[in-house]
ChimeraX commands (.cxc) that place a marker at each C-alpha (Angstrom):
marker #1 position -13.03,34.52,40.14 radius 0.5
marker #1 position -10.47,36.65,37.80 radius 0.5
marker #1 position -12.10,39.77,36.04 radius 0.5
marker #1 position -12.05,38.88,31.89 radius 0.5
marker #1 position -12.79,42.14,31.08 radius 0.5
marker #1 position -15.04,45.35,32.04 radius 0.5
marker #1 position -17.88,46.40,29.19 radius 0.5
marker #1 position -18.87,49.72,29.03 radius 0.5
marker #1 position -22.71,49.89,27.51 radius 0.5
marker #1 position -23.75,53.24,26.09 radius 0.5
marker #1 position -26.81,54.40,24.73 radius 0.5
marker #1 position -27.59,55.36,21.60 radius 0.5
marker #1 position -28.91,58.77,22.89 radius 0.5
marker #1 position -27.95,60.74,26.04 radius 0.5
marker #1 position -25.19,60.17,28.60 radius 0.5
marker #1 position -25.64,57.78,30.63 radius 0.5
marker #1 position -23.14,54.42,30.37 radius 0.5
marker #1 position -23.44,51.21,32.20 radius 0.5
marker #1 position -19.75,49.34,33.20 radius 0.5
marker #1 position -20.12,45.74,33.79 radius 0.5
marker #1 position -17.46,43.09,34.98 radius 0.5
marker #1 position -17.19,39.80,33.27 radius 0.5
marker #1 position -15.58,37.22,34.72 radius 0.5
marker #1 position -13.44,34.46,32.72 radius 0.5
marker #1 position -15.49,31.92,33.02 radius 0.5
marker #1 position -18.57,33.97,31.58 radius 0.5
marker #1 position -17.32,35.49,28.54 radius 0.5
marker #1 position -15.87,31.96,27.50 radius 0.5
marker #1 position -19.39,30.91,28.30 radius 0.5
marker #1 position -20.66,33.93,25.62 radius 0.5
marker #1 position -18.13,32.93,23.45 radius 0.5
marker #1 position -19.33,29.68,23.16 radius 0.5
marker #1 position -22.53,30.69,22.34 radius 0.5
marker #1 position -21.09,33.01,19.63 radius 0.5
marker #1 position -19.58,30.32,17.85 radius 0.5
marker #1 position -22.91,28.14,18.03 radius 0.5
marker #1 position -24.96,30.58,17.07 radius 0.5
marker #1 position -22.34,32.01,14.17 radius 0.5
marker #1 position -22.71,35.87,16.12 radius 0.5
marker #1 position -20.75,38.25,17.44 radius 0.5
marker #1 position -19.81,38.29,21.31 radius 0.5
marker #1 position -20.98,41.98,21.40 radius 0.5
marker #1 position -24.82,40.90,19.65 radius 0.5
marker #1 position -24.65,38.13,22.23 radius 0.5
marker #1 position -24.42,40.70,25.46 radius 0.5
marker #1 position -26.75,42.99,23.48 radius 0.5
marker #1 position -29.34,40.13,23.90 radius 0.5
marker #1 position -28.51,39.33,27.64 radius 0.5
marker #1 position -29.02,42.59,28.42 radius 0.5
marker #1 position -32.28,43.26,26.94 radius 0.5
marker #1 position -33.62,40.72,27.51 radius 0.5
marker #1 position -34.21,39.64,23.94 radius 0.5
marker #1 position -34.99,35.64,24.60 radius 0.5
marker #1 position -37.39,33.57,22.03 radius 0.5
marker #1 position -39.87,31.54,24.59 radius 0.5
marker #1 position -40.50,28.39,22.84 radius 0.5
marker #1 position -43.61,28.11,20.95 radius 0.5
marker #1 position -46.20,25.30,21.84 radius 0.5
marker #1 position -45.19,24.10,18.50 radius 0.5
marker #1 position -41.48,23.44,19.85 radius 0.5
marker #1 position -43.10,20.99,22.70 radius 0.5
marker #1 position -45.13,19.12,19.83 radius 0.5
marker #1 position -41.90,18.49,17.91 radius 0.5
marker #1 position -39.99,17.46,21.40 radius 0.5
marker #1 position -43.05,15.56,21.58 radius 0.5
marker #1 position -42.48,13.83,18.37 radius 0.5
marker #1 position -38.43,13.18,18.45 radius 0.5
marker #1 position -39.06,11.43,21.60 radius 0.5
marker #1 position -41.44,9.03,19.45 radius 0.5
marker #1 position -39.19,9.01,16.87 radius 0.5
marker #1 position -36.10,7.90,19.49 radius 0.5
marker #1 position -38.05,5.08,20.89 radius 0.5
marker #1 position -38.53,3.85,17.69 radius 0.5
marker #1 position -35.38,3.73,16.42 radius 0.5
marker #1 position -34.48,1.79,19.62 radius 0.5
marker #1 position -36.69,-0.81,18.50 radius 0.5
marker #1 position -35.14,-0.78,15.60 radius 0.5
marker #1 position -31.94,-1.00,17.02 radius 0.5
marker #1 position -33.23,-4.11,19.13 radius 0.5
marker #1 position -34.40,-5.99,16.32 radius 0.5
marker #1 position -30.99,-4.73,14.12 radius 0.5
marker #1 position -28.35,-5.72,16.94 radius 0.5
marker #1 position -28.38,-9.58,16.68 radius 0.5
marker #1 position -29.06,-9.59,13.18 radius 0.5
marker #1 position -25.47,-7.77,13.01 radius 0.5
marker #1 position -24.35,-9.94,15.19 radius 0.5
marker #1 position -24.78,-12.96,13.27 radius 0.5
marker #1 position -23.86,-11.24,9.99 radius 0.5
marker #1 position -20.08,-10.86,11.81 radius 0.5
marker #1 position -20.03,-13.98,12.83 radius 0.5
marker #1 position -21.07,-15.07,9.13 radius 0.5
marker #1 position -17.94,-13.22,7.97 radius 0.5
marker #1 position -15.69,-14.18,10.35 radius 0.5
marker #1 position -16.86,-18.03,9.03 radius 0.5
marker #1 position -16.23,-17.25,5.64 radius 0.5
marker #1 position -12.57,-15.74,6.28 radius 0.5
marker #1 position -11.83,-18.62,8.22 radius 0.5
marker #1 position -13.12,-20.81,5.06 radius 0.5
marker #1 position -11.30,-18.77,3.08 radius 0.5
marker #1 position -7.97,-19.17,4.48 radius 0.5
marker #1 position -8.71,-22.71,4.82 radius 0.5
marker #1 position -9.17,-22.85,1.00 radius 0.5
marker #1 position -6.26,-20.92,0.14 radius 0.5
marker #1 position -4.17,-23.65,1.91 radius 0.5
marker #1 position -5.56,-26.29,0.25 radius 0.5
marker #1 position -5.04,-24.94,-3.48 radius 0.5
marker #1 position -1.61,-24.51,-2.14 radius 0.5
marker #1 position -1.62,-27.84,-1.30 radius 0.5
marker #1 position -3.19,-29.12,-4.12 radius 0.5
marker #1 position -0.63,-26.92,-6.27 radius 0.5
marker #1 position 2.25,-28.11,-4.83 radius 0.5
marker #1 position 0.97,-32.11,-5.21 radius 0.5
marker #1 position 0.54,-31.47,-8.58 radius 0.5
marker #1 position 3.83,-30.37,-9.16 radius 0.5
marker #1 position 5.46,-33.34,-7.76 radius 0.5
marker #1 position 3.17,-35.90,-9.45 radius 0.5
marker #1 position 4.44,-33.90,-12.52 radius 0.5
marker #1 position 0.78,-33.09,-13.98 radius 0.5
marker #1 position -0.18,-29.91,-15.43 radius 0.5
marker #1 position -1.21,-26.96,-13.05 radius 0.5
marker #1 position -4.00,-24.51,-13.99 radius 0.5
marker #1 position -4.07,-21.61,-11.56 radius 0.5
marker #1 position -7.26,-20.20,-11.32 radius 0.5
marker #1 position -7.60,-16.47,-10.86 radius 0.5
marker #1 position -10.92,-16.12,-10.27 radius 0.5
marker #1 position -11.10,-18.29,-7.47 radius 0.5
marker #1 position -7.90,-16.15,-5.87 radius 0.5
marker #1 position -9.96,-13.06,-6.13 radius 0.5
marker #1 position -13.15,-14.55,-4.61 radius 0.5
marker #1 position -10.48,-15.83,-1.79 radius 0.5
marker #1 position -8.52,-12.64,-1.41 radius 0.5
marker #1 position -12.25,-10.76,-0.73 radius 0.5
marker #1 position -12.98,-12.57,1.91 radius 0.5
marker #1 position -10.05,-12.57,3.59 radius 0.5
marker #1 position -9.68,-8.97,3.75 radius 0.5
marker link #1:1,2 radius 0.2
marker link #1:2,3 radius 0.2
marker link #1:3,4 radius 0.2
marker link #1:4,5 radius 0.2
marker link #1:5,6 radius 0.2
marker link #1:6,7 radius 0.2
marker link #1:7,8 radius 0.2
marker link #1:8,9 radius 0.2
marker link #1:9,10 radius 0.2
marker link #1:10,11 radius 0.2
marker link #1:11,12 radius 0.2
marker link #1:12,13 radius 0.2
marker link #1:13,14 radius 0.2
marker link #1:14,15 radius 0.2
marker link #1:15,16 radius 0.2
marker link #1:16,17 radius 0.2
marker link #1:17,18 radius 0.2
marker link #1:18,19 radius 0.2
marker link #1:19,20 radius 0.2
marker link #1:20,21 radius 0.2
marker link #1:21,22 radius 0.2
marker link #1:22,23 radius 0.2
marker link #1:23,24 radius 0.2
marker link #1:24,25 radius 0.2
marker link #1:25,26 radius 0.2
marker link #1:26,27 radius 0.2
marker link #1:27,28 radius 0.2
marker link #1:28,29 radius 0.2
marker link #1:29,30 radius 0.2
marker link #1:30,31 radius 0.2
marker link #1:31,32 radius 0.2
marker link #1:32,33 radius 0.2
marker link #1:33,34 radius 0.2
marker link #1:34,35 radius 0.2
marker link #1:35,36 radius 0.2
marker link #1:36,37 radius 0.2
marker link #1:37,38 radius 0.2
marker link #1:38,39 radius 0.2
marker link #1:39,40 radius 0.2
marker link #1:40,41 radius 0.2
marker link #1:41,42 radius 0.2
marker link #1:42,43 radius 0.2
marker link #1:43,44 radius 0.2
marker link #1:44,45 radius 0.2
marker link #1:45,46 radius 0.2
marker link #1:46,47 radius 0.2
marker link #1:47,48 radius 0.2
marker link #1:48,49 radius 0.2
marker link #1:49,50 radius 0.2
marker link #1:50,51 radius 0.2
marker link #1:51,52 radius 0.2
marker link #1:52,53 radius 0.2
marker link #1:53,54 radius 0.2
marker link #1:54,55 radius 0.2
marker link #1:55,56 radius 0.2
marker link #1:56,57 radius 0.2
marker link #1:57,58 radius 0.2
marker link #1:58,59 radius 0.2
marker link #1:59,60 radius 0.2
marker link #1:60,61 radius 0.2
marker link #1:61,62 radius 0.2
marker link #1:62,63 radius 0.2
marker link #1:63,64 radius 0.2
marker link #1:64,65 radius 0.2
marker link #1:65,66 radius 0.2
marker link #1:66,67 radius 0.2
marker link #1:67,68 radius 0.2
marker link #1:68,69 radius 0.2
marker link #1:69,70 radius 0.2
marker link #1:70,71 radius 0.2
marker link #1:71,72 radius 0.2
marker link #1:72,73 radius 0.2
marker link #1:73,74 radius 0.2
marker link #1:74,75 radius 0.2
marker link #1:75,76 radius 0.2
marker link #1:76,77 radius 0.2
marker link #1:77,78 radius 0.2
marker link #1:78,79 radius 0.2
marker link #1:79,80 radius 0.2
marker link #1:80,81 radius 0.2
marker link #1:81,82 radius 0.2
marker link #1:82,83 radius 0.2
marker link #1:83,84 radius 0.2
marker link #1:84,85 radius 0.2
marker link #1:85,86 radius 0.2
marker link #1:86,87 radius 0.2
marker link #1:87,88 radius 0.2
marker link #1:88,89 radius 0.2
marker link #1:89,90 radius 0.2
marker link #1:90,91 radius 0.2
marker link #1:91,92 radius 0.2
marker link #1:92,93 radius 0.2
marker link #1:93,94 radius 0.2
marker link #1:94,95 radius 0.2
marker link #1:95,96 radius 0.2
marker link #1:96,97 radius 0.2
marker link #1:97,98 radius 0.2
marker link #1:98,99 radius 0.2
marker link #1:99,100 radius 0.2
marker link #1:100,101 radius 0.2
marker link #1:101,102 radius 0.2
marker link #1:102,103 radius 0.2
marker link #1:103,104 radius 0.2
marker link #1:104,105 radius 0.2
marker link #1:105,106 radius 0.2
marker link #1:106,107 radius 0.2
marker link #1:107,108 radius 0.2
marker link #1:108,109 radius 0.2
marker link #1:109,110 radius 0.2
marker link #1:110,111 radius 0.2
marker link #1:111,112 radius 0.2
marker link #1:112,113 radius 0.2
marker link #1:113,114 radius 0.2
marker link #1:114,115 radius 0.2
marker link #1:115,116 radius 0.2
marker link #1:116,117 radius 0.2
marker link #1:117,118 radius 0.2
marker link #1:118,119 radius 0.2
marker link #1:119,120 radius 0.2
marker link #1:120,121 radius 0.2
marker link #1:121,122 radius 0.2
marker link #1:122,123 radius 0.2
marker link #1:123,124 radius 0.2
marker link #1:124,125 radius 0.2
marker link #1:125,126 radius 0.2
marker link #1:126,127 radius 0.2
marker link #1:127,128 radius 0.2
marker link #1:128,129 radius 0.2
marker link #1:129,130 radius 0.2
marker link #1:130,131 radius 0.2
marker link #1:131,132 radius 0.2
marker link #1:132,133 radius 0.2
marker link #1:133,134 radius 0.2
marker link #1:134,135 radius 0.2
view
């Protein structure tokens, strides 16, 4: 275990100090916390040391309570939404298939119309409707 640092703690009154060893792995550990909790390292030991911890309220169990009700829920959800998806990607892997399908046949049709010489109407709208659900 390498030493991070040493703190020195002094009171506000008086002279008496405190020094206290950190290891590395602890202060990254406060740091961490610092960056969660958008505070200062320093108001971070300040709260270790005095023992300044909330206790969760009964409230805080109720709302656990009621996520966990909430999660199973969406599950269910989840359950029912899963094969629905499922067939909605197999559904659009149909139509692209189609599509492409399509698109070779107005090719073909295109290019026999050509060679029998008769007059060739391309139709755009039809292109676009293709081109969307091939992509």
């Amino acid at each position: 275990m390498r030493l991070r640092m040493k703190i020195k703690i002094k009171p506000e009154k008086g002279f008496g100090k405190i020094e206290v060893e950190i290891s590395e792995e602890l202060w990254k550990a406060i740091e961490r916390i610092s960056e969660k909790y958008n505070k200062p390292p320093e108001k971070i030991l300040q709260i270790i040391f005095r023992g300044e911890f909330k206790e969760p309220s009964e409230e805080y169990n109720s709302l656990k309570e009621e996520i966990n009700v909430l999660e199973k829920k969406v599950w269910e959800l989840e359950k029912r939404w899963a094969p629905l998806r499922y067939k909605a990607y197999g559904l659009s892997e149909d139509n692209k298939i189609l599509a492409i399908e399509l698109s070779g046949l107005m090719a073909e049709n295109f290019q026999l119309k050509r060679f029998l010489r008769k007059k060739v109407k391309p139709d755009f709208e039809l292109r676009k409707l293709i081109s969307y659900y091939i992509q």
